[in-house]
C-alpha positions as CSV (number, residue, x, y, z in Angstrom):
1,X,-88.1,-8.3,-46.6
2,X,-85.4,-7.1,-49.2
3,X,-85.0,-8.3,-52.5
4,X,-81.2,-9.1,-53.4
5,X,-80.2,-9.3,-56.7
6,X,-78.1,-12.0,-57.8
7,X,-75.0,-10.9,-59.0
8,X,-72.9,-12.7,-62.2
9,X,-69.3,-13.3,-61.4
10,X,-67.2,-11.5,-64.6
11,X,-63.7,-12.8,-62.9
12,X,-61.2,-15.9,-64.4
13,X,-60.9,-19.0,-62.8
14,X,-63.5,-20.1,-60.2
15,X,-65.8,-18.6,-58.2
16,X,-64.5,-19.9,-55.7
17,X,-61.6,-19.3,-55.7
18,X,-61.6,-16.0,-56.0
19,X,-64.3,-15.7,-53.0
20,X,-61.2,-17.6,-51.2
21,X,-58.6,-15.3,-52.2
22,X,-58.3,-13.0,-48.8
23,X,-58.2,-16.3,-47.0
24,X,-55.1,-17.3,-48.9
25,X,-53.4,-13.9,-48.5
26,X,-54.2,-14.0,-44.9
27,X,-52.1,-17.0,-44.8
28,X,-49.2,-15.3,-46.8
29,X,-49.1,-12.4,-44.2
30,X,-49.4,-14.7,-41.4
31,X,-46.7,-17.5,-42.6
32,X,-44.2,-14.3,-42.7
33,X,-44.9,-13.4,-39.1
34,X,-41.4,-13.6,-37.9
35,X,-40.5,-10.9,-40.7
36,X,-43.0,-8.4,-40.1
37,X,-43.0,-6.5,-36.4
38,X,-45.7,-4.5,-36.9
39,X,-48.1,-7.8,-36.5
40,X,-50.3,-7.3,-33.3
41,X,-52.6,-8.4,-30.8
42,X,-56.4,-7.2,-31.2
43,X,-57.2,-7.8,-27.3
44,X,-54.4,-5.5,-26.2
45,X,-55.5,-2.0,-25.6
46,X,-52.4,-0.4,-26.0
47,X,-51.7,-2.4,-29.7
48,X,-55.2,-1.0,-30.8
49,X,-54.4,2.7,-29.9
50,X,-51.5,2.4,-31.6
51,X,-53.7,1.0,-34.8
52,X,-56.3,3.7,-34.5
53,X,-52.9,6.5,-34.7
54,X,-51.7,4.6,-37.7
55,X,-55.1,5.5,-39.3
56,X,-55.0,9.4,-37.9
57,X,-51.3,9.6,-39.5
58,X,-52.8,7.9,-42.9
59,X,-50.7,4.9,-42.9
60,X,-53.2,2.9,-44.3
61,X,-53.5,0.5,-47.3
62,X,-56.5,-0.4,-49.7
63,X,-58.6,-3.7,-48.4
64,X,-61.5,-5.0,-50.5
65,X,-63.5,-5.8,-47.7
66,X,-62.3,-3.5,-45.1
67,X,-62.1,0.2,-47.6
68,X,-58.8,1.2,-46.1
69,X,-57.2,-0.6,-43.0
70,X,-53.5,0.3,-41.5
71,X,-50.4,-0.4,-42.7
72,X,-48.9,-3.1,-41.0
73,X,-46.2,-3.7,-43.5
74,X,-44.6,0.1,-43.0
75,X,-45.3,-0.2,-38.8
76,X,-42.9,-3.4,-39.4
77,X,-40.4,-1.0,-41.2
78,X,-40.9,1.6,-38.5
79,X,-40.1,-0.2,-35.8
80,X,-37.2,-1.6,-37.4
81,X,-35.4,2.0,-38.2
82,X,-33.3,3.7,-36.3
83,X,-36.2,6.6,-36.0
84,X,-38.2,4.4,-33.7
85,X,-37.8,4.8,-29.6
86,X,-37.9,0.9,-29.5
87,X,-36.4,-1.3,-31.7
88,X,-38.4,-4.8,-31.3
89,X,-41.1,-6.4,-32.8
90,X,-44.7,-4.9,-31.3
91,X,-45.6,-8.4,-29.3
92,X,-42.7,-8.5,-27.2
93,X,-42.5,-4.9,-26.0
94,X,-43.7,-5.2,-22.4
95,X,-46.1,-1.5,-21.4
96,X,-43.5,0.9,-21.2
97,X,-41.7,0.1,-24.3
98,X,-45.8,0.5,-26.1
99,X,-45.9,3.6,-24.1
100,X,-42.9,5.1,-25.8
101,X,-44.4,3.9,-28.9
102,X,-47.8,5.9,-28.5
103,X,-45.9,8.5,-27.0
104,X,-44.1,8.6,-30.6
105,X,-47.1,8.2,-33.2
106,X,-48.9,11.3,-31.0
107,X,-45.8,13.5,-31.7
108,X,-45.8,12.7,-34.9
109,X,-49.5,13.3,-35.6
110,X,-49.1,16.9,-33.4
111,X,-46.5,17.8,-36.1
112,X,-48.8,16.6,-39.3
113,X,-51.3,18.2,-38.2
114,X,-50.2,21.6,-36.1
């Protein structure tokens, strides 16, 4: 069995509350849904490939708990721009509109990294 060490919280406010915080911003990024297309479904293949390029191109974004996770926020402005094949929010594109999309990211990471 392994000792843990208890550890002294140094922050302002409540413990609590700051062991709640993700929770809350969570709820920020969730509430703002219809603003942001990059938001996506974890049980669709296709959306996860599409994650797992986002992290080969190095859109990614600091996370507490997570290290680094991808960049939601600039997929959203991505897919809103006039460089994108398909201009509409990542859960209502139907396959081949996701295929284009893949299709994009793995030209763009051939040219990052060629």
């Amino acid at each position: 069995m392994t000792a843990t060490k208890p550890k002294l919280y140094t922050g302002t406010g409540s413990a609590i509350d700051n062991y709640n915080k993700p929770q809350q911003q969570l709820k920020n990024i969730v509430q703002s849904n219809a603003a942001n297309w990059g938001l996506f479904d974890n049980k669709n293949r296709q959306h996860r490939t599409i994650l797992s390029q986002l992290r080969t191109l190095q859109w990614v974004v600091p996370n507490d708990k997570w290290g680094e996770v991808p960049d939601i926020n600039r997929l959203s402005e991505f897919l809103k721009s006039d460089k994108s094949p398909v201009n509409k929010p990542l859960k209502k594109m139907e396959e081949k509109e996701l295929s284009k999309i893949i299709s994009c990211f793995e030209s763009m990471t051939t040219k990052k990294y060629k």
